[in-house]
N, C-alpha and C positions, 0 to 999 in steps of 0.2 A: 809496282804493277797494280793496276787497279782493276778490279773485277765487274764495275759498272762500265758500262757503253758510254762512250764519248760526247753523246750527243747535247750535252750542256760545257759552255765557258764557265766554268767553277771559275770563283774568288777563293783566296788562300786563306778562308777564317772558319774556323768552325766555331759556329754558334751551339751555345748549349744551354742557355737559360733565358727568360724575360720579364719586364714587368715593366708592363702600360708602353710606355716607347722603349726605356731603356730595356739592351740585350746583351751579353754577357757572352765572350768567348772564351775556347780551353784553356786561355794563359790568363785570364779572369780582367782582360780589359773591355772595357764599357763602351757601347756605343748607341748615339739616338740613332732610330731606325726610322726612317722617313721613305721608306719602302712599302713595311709593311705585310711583309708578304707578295707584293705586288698588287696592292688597296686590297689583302686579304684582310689581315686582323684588325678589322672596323674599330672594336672598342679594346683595342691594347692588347698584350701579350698578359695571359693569365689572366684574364678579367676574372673578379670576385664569383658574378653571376654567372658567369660562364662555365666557371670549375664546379661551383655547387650544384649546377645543373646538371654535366656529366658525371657527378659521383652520386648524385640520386637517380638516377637515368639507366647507369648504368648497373646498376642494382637489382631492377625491374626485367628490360627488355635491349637485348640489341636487335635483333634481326627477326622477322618472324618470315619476308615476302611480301609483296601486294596481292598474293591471293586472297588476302584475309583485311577487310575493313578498319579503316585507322582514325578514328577521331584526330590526333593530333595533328593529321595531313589535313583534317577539314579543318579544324582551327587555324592553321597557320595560309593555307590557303583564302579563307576570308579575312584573314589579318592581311596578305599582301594585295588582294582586291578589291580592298574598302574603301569608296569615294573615288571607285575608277571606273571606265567601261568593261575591266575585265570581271568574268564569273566565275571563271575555271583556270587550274592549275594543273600542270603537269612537274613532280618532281625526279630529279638525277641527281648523278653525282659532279658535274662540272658545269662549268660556262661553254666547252665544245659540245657535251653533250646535249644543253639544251638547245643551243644552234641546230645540232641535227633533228632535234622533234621538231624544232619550228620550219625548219625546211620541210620537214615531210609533212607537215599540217597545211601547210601552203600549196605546194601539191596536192595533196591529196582534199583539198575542200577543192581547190578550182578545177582540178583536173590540166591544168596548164604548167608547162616544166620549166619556166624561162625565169631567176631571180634575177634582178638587178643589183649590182653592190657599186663598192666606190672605190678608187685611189684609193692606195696605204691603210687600208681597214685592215682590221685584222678581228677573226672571226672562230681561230681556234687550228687544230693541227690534226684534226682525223680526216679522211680525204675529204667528204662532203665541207666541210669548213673548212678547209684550207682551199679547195676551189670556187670558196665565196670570198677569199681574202683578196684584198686590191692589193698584194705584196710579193711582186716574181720571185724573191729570193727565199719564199715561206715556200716556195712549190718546185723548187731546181732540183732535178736527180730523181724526180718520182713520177718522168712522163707525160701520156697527155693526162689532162684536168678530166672533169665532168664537162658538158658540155653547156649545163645547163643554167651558166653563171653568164652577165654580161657587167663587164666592171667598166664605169666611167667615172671622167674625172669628178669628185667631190667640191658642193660649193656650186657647181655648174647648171645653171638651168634648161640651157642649150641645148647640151650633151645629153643630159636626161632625157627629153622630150622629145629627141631626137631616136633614142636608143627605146620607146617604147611601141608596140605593137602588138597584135591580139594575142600574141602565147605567152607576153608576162602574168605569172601569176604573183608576182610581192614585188615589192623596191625593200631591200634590206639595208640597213645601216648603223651607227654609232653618230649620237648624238657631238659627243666630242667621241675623234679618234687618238684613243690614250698610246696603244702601241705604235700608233703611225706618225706621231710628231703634237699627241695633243692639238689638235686642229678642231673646230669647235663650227659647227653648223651655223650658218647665216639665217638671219630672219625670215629673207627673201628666199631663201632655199629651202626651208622649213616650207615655209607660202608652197612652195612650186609643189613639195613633195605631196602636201594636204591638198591638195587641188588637183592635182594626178590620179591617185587615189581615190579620192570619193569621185570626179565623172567618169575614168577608167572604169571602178569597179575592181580593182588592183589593192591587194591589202597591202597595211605596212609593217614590216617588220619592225621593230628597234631593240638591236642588241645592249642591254646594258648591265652587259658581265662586269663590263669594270665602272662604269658612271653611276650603278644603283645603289640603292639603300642607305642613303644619306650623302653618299661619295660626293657629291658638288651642290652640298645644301639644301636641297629638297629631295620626299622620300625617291623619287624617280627624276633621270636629268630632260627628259622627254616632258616634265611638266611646266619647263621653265620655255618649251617650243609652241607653235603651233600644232603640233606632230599629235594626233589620237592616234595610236597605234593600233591595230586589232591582233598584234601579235607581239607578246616582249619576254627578253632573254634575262634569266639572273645567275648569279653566282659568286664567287671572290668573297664579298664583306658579306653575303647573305649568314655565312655560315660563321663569321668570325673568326676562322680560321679550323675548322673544321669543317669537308665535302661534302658540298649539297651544290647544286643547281637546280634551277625553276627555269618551264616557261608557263607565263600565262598568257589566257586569250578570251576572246570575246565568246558570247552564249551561243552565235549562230555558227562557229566554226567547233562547237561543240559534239556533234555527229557525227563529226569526219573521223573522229578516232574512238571507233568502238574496239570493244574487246580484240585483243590479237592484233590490232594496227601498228601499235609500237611498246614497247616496255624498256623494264630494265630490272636486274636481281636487286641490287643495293640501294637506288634512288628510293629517299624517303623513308629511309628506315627512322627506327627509334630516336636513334641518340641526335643522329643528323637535325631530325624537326625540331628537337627539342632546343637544340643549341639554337637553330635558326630562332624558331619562336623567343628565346630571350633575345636576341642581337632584338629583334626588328620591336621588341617592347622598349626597348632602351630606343633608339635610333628613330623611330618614327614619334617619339614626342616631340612637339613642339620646341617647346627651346631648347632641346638636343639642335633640333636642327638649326634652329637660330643663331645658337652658338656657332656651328659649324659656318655658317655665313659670317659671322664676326672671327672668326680665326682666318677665312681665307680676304677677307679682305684686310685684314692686318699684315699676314705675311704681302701678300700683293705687294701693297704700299710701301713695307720697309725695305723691301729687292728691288723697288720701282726707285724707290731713293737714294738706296747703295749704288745699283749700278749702272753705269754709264750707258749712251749709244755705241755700236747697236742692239746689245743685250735688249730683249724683248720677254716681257711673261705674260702670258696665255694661260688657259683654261678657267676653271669653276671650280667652288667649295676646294676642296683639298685634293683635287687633282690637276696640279700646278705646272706647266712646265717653263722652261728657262732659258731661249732660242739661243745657244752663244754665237753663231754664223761659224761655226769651225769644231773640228772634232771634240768631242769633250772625255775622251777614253784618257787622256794623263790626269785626268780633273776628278774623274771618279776614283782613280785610285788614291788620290792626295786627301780629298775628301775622308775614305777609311783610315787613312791613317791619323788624319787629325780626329775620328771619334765619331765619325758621321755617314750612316749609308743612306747612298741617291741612286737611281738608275737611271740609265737613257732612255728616250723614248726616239731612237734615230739615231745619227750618226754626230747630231748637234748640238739636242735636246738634253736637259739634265730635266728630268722628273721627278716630284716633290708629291710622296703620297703616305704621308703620315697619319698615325691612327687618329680616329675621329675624336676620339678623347687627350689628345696632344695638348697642353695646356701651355699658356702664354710662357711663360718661365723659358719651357724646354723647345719653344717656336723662335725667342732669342737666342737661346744658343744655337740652335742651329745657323740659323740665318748668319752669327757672328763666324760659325765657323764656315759657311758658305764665301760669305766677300772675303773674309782672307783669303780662304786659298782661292778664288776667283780671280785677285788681282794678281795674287802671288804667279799662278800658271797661267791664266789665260789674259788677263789686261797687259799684263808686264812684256 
């Protein structure tokens, strides 16, 4: 019997150690983790800087409140805003949580209730996010929604333009949608969204809980679009595996949240900015990020040339997915046992979201143990 609530498909491994990708289960077998966390732990399991930073950190200060003035919230705050339109930061403890300060800053600048979202997003799982998620079976059993979501197909310029009128106050989105199949924003859709926006007078949202902080090569995936956001969601890799979410936004949506408008007890503590603040000094250097462009285009290429049609791979930097046209749930399991954890992103989808520091050596053996068992279960 177990004493936790059902509400997760547990795999039968317990892990109990890591370091850098490889992680360590109770019967002491080894496996690369191309998980991650789910693109949590950005720069590896145990990073050096990571641990030194929490055992001096935590020495000091964990908790004190936002009652009380934080430099270290204003340094890492101008470190995530440097060389963008945004000024200001709001931090939490998740990627759902800051979804919901950005819905209510949306609201609450324009005075209008109406977000727009898209097909198969996914947006987080507290009610307000989960009735911005493009994903019915994210919302089955819990009723009617908010009312104030309108979800159209993604990719679609039509559909969009069609679905706007004077009570939208945002269009929200994921640059690539990682939970919904890795599905990756068009040029021309990006076009439609920027062009919506500025003669609307309609902000934009862009979620990038799971695309940020190096995730697909550059520090933001919204920089490789036409997309100026005036509103963007962070979290996963911010923290390297430690809880933090951000959102930040632009100077003039700055007023909408004065004192008493929204909070949180835990967002932005101590230890939290601290771990952030080393992730995003490592990660936003230059040929950190380089790198990360030269691993995802090497994986690409070597999956492109294993395997066959119709296998199809998708997405940016290290957030990779694998189209098989056919369930891949006997695939993930074959996979852990040959030494290798992947997750789906769908019913089809194998996703490939290895730490940013994944180095060539251990990007071959995966890949070698990926076409075997590819061909073994699913080509065969």
């Amino acid at each position: 019997m177990s004493f936790l609530f059902n509400n997760y498909s547990r795999r039968p491994i317990h892990l109990i150690s890591g370091k850098g990708t490889i992680v360590q289960d109770d019967k002491g077998k080894e496996y690369l983790d191309f998980i991650s966390g789910i693109a949590v732990v950005s720069l590896g399991h145990a990073h050096p800087a990571i641990v030194e930073t929490i055992k001096k950190q935590s020495e000091k200060l964990w908790h004190v409140s936002n009652l009380f003035e934080s430099p270290q919230q204003e340094k890492l705050a101008a470190t995530l805003t440097k060389d963008t339109q945004f000024s200001h930061a709001f931090f939490c403890n998740s990627g759902a949580e800051a979804n919901e300060a950005a819905i209510k800053l949306a609201r609450k600048h324009t005075g209008k209730h109406v977000i727009i979202t898209f097909e198969q997003s996914f947006h987080g799982r507290t009610f307000g996010a989960m009735a911005a998620t493009g994903q019915e079976k994210i919302k089955q059993g819990f009723g009617p929604m908010l009312e104030s979501f309108r979800t159209v197909p993604f990719n679609d310029p039509i559909a969009l333009s069609a679905a706007i009128d004077e009570d939208v106050a945002a269009i929200m989105l994921e640059v690539i949608q990682g939970e919904g199949g890795v599905h990756e924003i068009t040029a021309e859709f990006a076009d439609t969204i920027a062009g919506i926006c500025k003669s609307k007078g309609i902000l934009c949202i862009v979620d990038e809980v799971q695309t940020g902080i190096g995730r697909t090569g550059t520090r933001y995936a919204y920089e490789q679009t036409s997309l100026v956001p005036d509103i963007m969601t962070l979290a996963k890799g911010l923290g390297g595996g430690f809880p933090i979410g951000a959102m930040l936004g632009t100077a003039e949506l700055c007023n909408a949240f004065g004192p008493g408008s929204h909070g949180t007890t835990f967002g932005g503590n101590p230890l939290a900015i601290s771990v952030a603040q080393t992730v995003v000094n490592h990660v936003f250097d230059v040929t950190f990020l380089e790198d990360v462009q030269r691993k995802s285009a090497y994986i690409s290429g070597k999956l492109e040339d294993l395997l066959p049609a119709p296998f199809e791979v998708r997405g940016k930097g290290l957030l990779l997915g694998i189209d098989c046209k056919e369930d891949v749930t006997p695939f993930i399991r074959q996979t852990e046992k040959a030494g290798l954890l992947v997750v789906q992103a769908g019913p089809s989808i194998i996703r490939l979201l290895p730490p940013l520091t994944v180095t060539q050596m251990e990007i071959d053996q995966a890949i070698g143990l990926l076409a075997s068992v590819l061909h073994e279960t699913l080509i065969s």
